[in-house]
C-alpha positions as CSV (number, residue, x, y, z in Angstrom):
1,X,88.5,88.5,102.8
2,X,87.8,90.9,105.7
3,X,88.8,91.3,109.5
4,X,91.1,93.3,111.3
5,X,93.9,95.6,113.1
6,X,96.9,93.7,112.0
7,X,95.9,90.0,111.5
8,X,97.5,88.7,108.7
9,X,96.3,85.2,107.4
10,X,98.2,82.7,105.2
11,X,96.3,81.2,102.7
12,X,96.7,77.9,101.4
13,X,93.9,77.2,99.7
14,X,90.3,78.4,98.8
15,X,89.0,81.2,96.7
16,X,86.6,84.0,98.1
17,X,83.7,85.3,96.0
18,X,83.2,89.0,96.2
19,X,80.0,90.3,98.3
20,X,77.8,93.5,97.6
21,X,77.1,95.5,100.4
22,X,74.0,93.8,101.8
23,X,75.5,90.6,102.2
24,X,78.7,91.8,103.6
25,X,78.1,90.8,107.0
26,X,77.0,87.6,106.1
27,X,79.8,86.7,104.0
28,X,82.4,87.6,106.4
29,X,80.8,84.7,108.4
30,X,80.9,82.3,105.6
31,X,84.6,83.9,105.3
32,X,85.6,82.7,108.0
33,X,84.2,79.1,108.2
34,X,85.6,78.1,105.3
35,X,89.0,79.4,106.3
36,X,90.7,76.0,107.2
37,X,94.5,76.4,106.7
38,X,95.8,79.9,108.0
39,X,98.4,81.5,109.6
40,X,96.8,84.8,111.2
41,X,99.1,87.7,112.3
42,X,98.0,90.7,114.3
43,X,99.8,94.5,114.6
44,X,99.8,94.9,118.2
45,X,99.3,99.0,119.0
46,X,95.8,100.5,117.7
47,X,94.9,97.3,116.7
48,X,95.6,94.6,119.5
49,X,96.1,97.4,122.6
50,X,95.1,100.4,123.4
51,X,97.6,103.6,122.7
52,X,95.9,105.9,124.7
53,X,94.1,106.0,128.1
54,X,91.6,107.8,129.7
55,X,92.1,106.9,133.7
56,X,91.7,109.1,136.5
57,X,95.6,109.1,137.2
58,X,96.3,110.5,133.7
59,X,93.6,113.3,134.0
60,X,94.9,114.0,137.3
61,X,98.2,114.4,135.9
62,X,97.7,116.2,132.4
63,X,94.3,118.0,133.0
64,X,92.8,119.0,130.3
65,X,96.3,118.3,128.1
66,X,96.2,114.4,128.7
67,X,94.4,114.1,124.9
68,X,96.5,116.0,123.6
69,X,100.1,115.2,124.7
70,X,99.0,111.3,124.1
71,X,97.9,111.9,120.3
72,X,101.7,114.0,120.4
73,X,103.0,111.2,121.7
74,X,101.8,108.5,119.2
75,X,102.2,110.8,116.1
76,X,105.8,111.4,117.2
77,X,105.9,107.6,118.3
78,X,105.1,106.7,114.8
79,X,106.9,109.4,113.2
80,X,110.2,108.7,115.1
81,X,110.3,105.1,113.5
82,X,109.7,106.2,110.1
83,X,112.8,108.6,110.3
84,X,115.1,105.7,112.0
85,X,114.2,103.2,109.3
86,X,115.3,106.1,106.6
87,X,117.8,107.4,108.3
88,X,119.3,103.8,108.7
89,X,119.5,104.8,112.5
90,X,118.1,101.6,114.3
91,X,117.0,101.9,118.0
92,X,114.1,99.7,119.8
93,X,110.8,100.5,120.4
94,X,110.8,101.1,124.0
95,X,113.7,104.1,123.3
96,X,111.1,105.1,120.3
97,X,108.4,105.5,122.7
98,X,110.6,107.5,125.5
99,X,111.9,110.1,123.0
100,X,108.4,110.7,121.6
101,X,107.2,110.8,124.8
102,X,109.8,113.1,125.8
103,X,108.7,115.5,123.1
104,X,105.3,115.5,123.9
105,X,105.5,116.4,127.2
106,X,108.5,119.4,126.1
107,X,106.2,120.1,123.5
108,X,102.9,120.7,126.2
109,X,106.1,122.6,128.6
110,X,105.7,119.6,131.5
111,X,108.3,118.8,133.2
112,X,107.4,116.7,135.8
113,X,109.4,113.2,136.3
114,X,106.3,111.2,137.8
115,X,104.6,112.5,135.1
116,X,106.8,110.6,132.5
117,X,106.8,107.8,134.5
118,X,103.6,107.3,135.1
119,X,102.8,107.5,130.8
120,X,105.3,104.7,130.6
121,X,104.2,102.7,132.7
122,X,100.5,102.6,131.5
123,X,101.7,102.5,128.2
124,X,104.0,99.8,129.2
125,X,100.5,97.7,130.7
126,X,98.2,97.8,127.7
127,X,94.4,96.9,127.5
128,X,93.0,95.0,124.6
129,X,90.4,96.1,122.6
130,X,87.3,94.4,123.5
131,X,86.7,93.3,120.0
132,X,89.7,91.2,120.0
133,X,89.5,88.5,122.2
134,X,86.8,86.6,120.8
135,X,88.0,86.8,117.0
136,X,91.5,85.3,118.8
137,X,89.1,82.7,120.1
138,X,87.5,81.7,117.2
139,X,90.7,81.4,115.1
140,X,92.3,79.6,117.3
141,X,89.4,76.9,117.6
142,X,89.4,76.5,114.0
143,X,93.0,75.2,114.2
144,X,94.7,78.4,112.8
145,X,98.2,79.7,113.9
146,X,98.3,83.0,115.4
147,X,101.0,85.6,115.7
148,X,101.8,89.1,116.6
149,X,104.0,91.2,114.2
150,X,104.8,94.3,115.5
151,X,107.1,97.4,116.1
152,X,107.3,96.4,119.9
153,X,110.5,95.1,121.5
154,X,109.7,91.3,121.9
155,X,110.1,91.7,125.7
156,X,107.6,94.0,125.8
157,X,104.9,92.3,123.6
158,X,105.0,89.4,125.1
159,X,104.8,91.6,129.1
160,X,101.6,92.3,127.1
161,X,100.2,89.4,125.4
162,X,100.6,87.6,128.8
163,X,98.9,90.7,130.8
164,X,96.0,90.9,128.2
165,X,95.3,87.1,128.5
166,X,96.1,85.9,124.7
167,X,99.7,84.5,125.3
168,X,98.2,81.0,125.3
169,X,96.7,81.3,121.4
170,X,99.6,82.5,120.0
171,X,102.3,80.5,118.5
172,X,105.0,83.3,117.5
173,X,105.6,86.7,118.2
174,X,107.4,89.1,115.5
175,X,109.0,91.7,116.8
176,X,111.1,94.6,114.5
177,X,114.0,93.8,116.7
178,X,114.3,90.3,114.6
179,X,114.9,92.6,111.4
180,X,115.9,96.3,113.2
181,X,113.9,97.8,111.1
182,X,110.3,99.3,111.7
183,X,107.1,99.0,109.4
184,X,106.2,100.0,107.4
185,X,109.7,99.0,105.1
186,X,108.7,96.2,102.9
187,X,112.1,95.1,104.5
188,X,109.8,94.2,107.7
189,X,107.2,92.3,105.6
190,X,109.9,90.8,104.2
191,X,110.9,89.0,106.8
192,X,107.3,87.8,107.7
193,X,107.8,86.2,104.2
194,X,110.7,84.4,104.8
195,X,109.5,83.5,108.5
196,X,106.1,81.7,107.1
197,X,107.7,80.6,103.7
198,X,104.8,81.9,102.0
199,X,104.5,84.2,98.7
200,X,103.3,87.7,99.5
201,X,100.0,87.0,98.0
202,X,99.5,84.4,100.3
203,X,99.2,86.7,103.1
204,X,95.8,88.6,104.4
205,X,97.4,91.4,106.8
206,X,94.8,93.1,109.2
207,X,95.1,96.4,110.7
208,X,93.8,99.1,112.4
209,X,96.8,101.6,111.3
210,X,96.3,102.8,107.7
211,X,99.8,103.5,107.4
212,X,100.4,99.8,108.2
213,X,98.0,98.4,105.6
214,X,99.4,100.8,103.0
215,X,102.4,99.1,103.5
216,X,101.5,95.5,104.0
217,X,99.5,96.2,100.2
218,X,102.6,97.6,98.7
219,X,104.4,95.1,99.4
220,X,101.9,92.2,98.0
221,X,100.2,91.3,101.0
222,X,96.2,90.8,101.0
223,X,94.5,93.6,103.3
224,X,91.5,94.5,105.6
225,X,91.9,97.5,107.5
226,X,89.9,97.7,110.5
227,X,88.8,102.0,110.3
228,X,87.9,101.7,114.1
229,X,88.0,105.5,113.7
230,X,86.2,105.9,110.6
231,X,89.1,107.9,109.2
232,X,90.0,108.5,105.7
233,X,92.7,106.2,104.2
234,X,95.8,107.6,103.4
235,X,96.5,108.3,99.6
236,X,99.6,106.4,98.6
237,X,98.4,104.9,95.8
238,X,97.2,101.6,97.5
239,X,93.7,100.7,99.1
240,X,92.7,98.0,101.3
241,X,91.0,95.2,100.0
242,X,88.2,95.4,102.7
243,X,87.0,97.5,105.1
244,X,85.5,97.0,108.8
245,X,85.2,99.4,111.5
246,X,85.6,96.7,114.3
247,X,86.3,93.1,114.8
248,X,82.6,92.3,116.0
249,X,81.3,92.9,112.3
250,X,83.1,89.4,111.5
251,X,80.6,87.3,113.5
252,X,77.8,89.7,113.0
């Protein structure tokens, strides 16, 4: 199975025949018509939205510092949750993303209050990806239920799925605030588990973080990682089962 950033689809039924190279492309569109009975969960940052911006009010602001006190800021973002979920020390997102941010910006010696605010509050009004949309289309109009699990605070993701237009295909929203705990513990896919009442090997999880998908494979789940970076996968032991390096290559 193949698609993306953190979709993860329930299987009930049907087996998928492997495909060499040359016919990848056109067995993902095979794939995906014969996928009847699904439920289809997507990560939300890197994967759904956008983690950093390139606008003329953040250049105007950093200078030529704006790429790197965002990549800071997500590292720290993602490294901050980690820690918690060892250290047993459970915050939310949002006050995840503030402290990171707060490094990042002590880090880079800026000190400036509108600075900060103005970070948050693009961060806190995401774009999609433009590759999303349509694969959120397409699912839904096969019948299939779809679902955000993320890190986000569930105030915040659906501010976003609203903002972004894809509110109205969704049918749940899973937020690490139902569990307080952050991927990628297998606690957290855990309670995807128990939320579908599915086995772990009934689950294809998509996602355009490689940490994510090492973890959603760990645990059981079925993976595609979507390498919009063309990155190298982290070595943990795990791989994903597929590989795409955007959500177009689906219909492709």
């Amino acid at each position: 199975m193949v698609f993306s950033s953190c979709i993860l689809v329930v299987k009930t039924s049907a087996h998928y025949k492997k495909a060499n190279s040359k016919k990848q492309n056109h067995f993902l569109i095979e794939l995906f018509n014969i996928m009847l009975t699904q439920i289809c969960i997507f990560d939300a940052y890197g994967t759904l939205f956008k983690v950093a911006s390139d606008t003329f009010e953040i250049r105007s602001a950093l200078g030529d510092k704006s790429e790197s006190v965002q990549a800071l800021w997500r590292q720290k973002q993602l490294e901050y949750t980690w820690l918690r979920s060892l250290m047993g020390t459970w915050v939310n997102f949002d006050e995840v993303t503030e402290k990171a941010l707060d490094y990042a910006l002590a880090h880079h010696q800026i000190e400036d209050a509108n600075t900060r605010k103005l970070l948050l509050r693009i961060f806190y009004s995401p774009t999609l990806f433009k590759d999303v949309l349509l694969l959120i289309q397409k699912l839904y109009e096969q019948e299939n239920q779809i679902a955000i699990a993320s890190n986000g605070t569930r105030a915040l993701l659906e501010k976003s799925a609203e903002a972004t237009g894809i509110m109205q295909y969704l049918s749940h929203i899973i937020s690490a605030d139902d569990a307080q705990v952050f991927k990628p513990s297998p606690a957290y896919y855990q309670m995807i588990i128990q939320h579908f009442g599915c086995l772990p090997d009934e689950v294809t999880f998509f996602s355009s973080n490689a940490w994510d998908i090492a973890g959603a494979a760990n645990f059981g789940f079925r993976t595609i990682w979507v390498n919009r970076k063309q990155t190298v996968f982290e070595q943990l032991g795990v791989k994903p089962q597929y590989v795409v390096n955007s959500l177009k290559k689906v219909f492709e």
